[in-house]
C-alpha positions, 0 to 999 in steps of 0.5 A: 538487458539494460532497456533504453527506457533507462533514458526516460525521466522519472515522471515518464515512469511515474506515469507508467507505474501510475497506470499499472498501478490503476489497471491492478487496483481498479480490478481489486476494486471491480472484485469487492461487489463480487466479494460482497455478495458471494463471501459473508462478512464473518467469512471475509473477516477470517480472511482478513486475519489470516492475511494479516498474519501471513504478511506480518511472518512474511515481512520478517521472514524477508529480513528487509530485503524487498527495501533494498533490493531494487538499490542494490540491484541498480547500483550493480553494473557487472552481469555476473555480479547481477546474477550472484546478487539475484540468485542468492537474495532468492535462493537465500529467502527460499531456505531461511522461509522453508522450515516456517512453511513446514511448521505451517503446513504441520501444525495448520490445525493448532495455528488455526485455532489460536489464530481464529479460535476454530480449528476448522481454518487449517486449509486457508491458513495453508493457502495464504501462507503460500499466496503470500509466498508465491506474491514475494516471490514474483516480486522479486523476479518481476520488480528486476525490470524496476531496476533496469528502469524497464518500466513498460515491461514491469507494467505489462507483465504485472498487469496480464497477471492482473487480469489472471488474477481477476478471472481466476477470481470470477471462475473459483468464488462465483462458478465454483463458490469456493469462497476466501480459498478461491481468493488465495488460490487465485493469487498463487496462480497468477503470482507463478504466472507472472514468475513465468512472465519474467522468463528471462530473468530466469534464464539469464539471472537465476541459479539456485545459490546459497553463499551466506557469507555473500548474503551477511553485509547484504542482511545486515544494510538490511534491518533498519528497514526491517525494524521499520517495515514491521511496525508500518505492517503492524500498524496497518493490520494489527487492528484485525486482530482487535477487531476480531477479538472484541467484536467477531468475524463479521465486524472484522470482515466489514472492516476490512472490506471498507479498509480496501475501498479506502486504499483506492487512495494509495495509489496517488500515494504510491506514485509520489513514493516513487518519485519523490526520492530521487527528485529531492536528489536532483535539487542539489544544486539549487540555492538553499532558500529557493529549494525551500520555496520549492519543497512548500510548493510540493507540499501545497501541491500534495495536500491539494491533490489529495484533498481532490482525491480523498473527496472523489472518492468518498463521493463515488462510495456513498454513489455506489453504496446508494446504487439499487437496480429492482433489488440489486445492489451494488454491494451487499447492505451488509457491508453497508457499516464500512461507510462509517469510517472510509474516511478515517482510513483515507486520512491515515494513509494521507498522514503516511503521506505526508511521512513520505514528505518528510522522509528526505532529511533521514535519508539526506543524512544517512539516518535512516534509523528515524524511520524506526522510530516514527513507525515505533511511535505510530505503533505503540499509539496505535495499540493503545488507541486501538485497545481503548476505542474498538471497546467503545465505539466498534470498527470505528474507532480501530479506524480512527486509531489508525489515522491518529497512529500515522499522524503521530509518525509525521509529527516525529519526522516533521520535527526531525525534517524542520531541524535539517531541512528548512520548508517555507510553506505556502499557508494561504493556499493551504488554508483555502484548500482545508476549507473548501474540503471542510466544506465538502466533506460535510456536503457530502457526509450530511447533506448528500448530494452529488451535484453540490458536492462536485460542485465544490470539487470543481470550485477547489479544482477552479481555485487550485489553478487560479492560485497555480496549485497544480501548474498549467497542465498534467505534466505541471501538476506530475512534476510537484 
């Protein structure tokens, strides 16, 4: 089963990730005009809560486990043993998740009250319960081709689930109008496609097999991760429930609807997740003051990257929310407010980038527990801002929380990274690029129009080269 993919570098498959990753994004992306039109605000505001609550249960019913799995799932060479591990990781999620499904499925009605404070949601918070599911699930069997470094296989079958996904979509919530039900639905059918899809792990890895004494150490390596995994989800959903708490349905819907254009970014962020560790690793060898200079360069390279990034999109949103075809817009005005804070989400995620950064030095010196309490202090920040502002100035500030929350992670492991691992940062390059994207940004967000405001992209673009922030070519600029 070992792929001779396995004998690509990490940027081939960075690459190939990357483009998975666009194709399944950018079809989320295409689904928001969709969603804005046919679901109403305080409807997609119900949506978002309940999806919030079913990830947060989801995460500690995992234990951890999606953390390592894809580890320990690499470092096993012995088929049988392969087999055991992924039989009982499955099999072991499934019962110890069952009796939470049952109670869901029981008293639907009562947790829809106290979730939305309407009884009437009992149906969706089934069914996102088990999208959830079913999407955890399909992880497991699809991300095996991730640990066989089988990355064409991984992107192939998760992008034919995809495209099900976006037609299932188009047919149940434009055909049938059957609003967020449709959006569950839609995931629970391609989640069991692509489980079919990846047809030989079943027949090859997969028994039903519960041995608890097998599953123990594994749990246990585990809840560092798990500790850790639960704050970043709650910080990155928790403001839902604020939101709908002190302002209703429909400011938590607009909020969520411009919470997902602003994920457009995390793709760059997934990528470099993803290459970042292993690549950190291969510098062993390298003397301490040239591998210094080394990690200021990727850092220069990431903060000029991003800021390309951050920028184009926050151009193409004021385009398509401007776009008026007789009386057609691209998306409904009353999403219209979601505009307001795109970029205070934008600039959270590029601080939860930046905690990737620095994430070598934990993971160096096997002190993996930092990662706890960065998300702690990113949490605990997060509450109290979000508690403090959404009261004042709305959606906003629960955006604004957000990004002042993962600001507070990498200050944490910034200080802990610096006491380990010595950085020589590049600061001239940094500060032309922190200019010229002030600059930007204020074009863009004051004084729109698009020809000025690409017009200094390509200046930064320009500059970026000429002072060799992004190497000579593409396969320069993935290498950071």
């Amino acid at each position: 089963m070992v792929s001779s993919e396995s004998k690509k570098g990490i940027f081939t498959h960075t690459l190939v990730y990357s483009f998975g990753n666009f194709l399944s994004r950018g079809l989320n992306f295409i689904l928001l005009p969709v969603y804005s039109h046919f679901i109403a605000p305080s409807d997609f505001g119900v949506y978002s809560v309940i999806i919030s609550v079913v990830t947060i249960a989801s995460t500690i019913l995992n234990l951890g486990l999606p953390g390592i799995f894809v580890k320990n799932l690499s470092e096993v060479a012995d088929a049988e043993q392969k087999r055991k591990f992924i039989s009982n990781t499955i099999s072991g999620i499934s019962v110890l998740s069952l009796p939470f499904l049952l109670l869901v499925i029981f008293y639907s009605k009562q947790l829809s009250l106290i979730i939305i404070v309407d009884s009437q949601y009992n149906i969706e918070i089934v069914l996102g319960v088990l999208s959830i599911y079913a999407l955890n699930y399909s992880y497991y069997f699809s991300v095996f081709y991730v640990a066989e470094q089988n990355s064409k296989k991984y992107v192939l079958i998760n992008s034919f689930a995809a495209i099900i996904n976006f037609i299932l979509n188009i047919i149940l919530i434009v055909l049938l109008n059957s609003g967020i039900n449709g959006i569950f639905i839609s995931q629970i059918l391609s989640s069991m496609f692509l489980i079919f899809l990846s047809g030989d792990v079943i027949k090859y890895f997969f028994r039903f097999e519960f041995d608890l004494k097998y599953l123990k150490p594994i749990m246990f390596s585990s809840l560092p991760l798990l500790l850790s995994g639960i704050c970043t989800i709650a910080v990155e959903l928790i403001d839902r429930f604020i939101v709908l708490k002190f302002l209703g349905e429909e400011q938590a819907g607009v909020y969520s609807f411009g919470y997902r254009i602003a994920l457009i970014y995390n793709l760059f962020i997934l990528s470099f997740k993803s290459a970042w560790i292993p690549h950190y690793f291969n510098l062993k060898e390298i003397d301490s003051e040239k591998k210094a200079e080394h990690l200021g360069r990727v850092f220069t390279k990431l903060i000029f990257l991003s800021s390309i990034a951050i920028l184009t999109i926050l151009i193409l949103t004021e385009i398509i929310f401007s776009v008026k075809i007789n009386s057609f817009r691209f998306f409904n005005p009353a999403y219209q407010p979601s505009r307001e804070f795109i970029i205070y989400v934008m600039l959270g995620y590029f601080f939860s980038l930046i905690m990737a950064f620095y994430s070598i030095a934990p993971f160096e010196f096997n002190k993996t527990i930092h990662f706890f309490f960065a998300d702690l202090i990113a949490l605990i920040v997060n509450l109290v801002l979000n508690f403090t502002l959404i009261p004042v100035i709305g959606v906003k500030g629960a955006a604004i929380a957000t990004m002042i929350a993962f600001f507070s992670g990498a200050v944490y492991l910034s200080i802990y990274q610096h006491r380990k691992v010595k950085i020589r940062y590049e600061l001239t390059k940094l500060l032309v690029i922190l200019v010229i994207s002030i600059l930007a940004y204020i074009f863009i967000s004051f004084y729109f129009n698009v020809f000025t405001a690409l017009s200094l992209i390509a200046s930064l673009i320009i500059i970026g080269i000429r002072l060799n922030m992004a190497g000579k070519n593409l396969n320069e600029i993935l290498k950071f």
